[in-house]
KEROFI-353144 format. One record per residue (C-alpha): x negated, y negated, z negated. Coordinates in steps of 0.001 Angstrom, whole numbers, padded with zeros to 6 digits, always signed. Example, Ala and Ser with C-alpha at 12.3 -4.5 7.8 and 13.67 -1.06 7.14 Angstrom:
<nodes>
-012300+004500-007800 -013670+001060-007140 
</nodes>
This chain:
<nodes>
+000000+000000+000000 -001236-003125+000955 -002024-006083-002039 +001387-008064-000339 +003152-005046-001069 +002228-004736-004572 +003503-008412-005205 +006282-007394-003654 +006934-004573-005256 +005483-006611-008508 +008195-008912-008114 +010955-007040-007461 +010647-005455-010849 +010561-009156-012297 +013415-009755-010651 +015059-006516-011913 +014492-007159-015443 +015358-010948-015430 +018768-009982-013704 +019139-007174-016456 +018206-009611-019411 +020890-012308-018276 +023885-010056-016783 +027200-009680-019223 +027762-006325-017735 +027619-003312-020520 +028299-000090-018216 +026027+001004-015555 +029098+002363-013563 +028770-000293-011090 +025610-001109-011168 +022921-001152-008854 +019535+001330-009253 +016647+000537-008250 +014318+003945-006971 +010101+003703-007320 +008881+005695-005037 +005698+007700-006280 +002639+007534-003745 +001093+010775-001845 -001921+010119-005435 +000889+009949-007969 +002660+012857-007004 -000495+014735-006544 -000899+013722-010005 +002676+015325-011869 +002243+018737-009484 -001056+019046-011257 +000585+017743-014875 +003255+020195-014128 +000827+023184-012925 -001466+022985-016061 +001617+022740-018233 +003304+025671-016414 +006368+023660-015920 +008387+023681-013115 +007131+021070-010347 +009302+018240-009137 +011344+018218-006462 +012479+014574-005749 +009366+011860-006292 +011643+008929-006900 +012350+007376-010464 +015471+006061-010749 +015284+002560-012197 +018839+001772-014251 +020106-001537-015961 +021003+001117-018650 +016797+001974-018817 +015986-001290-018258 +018169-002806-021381 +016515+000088-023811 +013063-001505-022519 +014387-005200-023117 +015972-004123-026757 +012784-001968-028144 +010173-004398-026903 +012153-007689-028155 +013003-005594-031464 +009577-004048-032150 +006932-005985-030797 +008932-009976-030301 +008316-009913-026241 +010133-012069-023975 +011904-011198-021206 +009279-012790-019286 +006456-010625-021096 +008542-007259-020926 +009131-008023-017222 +005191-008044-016485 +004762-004747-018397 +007389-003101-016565 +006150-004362-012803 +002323-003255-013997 +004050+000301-015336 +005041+000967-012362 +002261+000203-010028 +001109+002245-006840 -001846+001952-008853 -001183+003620-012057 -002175+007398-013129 +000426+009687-014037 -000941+012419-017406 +000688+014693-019640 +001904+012510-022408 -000441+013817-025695 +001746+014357-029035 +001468+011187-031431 +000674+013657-034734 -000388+016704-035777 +001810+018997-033831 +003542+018772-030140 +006773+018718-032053 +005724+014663-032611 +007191+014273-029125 +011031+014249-027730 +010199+016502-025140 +008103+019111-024321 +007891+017741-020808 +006936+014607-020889 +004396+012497-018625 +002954+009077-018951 +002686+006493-015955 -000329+004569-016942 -001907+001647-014729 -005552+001373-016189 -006664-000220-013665 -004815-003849-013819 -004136-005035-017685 -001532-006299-018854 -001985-010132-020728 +000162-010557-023349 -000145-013615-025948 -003586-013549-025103 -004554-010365-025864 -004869-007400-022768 -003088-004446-023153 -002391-001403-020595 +001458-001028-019368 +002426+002347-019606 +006112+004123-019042 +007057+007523-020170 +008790+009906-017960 +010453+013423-018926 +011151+015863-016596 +014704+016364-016244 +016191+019620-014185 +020042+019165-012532 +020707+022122-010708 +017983+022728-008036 +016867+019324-008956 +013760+018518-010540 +012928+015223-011348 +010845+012374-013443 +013410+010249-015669 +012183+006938-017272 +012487+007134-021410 +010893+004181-022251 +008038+001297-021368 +005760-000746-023715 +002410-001736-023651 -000826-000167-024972 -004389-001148-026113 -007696+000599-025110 -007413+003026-028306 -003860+004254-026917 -005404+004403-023419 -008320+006777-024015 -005822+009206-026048 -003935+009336-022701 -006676+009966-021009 -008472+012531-023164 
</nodes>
């Protein structure tokens, strides 16, 4: 993808979470979704997460971007870390970057049982930070593997921000 296209696509997620933020609309019934397209790297990336994990590969390489994902974001990061909308918006467009690295998403503890989901991945862009009051952080998303049917495919759980300590866990 081209640098254009990843303002583009950059600002299209902006634009996504500002319209989100402001809108008076509660149910996602008629809503609009936005789909991110993983590149040829990315999915390259979850067959291998999913072939070391013995999991199931994916079948469809689009995430499917809803207002009902994108308030969760908007609520979590306002709640637990005081973001703005402008702030949370930058995190989410870096998340999801034809840039980023997709890994198996490590437990937080002791156990695996620290984690939702057994099947969980982590969209990480390591490669363009994040500055938020000052201070640069990594955006990261985290995806579960959901299974409908024949279909197999990455679901967005969350999105937030992480520092270099967070990072290097990831990547271990």
């Amino acid at each position: 993808m081209s640098v254009q296209g990843e303002y583009e696509l950059a600002a299209r997620f902006r634009e996504l979470v500002e319209s989100v933020a402001h809108s008076r609309r509660k149910s996602d019934a008629d809503s609009f979704a936005f789909a991110y397209l993983l590149t040829p790297k990315q999915a390259d990336e979850i067959d291998r997460v999913c072939d070391e994990n013995r999991w199931e590969r994916v079948n469809c390489y689009a995430i499917m971007i809803k207002p009902g994902y994108i308030r969760h974001v908007l609520a979590a990061r306002k709640d637990k870390d005081g973001l703005s909308v402008a702030e949370i918006a930058a995190v989410v467009a870096k998340a999801y970057s034809p840039r980023s690295l997709l890994r198996i998403n490590p437990p937080s503890g002791e156990t695996s049982n620290d984690r939702r989901s057994d099947r969980q991945s982590v969209i990480l862009n390591t490669q363009q930070k994040v500055l938020l009051r000052g201070t640069p952080y990594y955006a990261t998303a985290i995806l579960e593997i959901r299974i409908e049917g024949c279909r197999r495919y990455l679901a967005p759980v969350t999105c937030y921000h992480a520092n270099e300590a967070k990072k290097r866990r990831i990547l271990k």
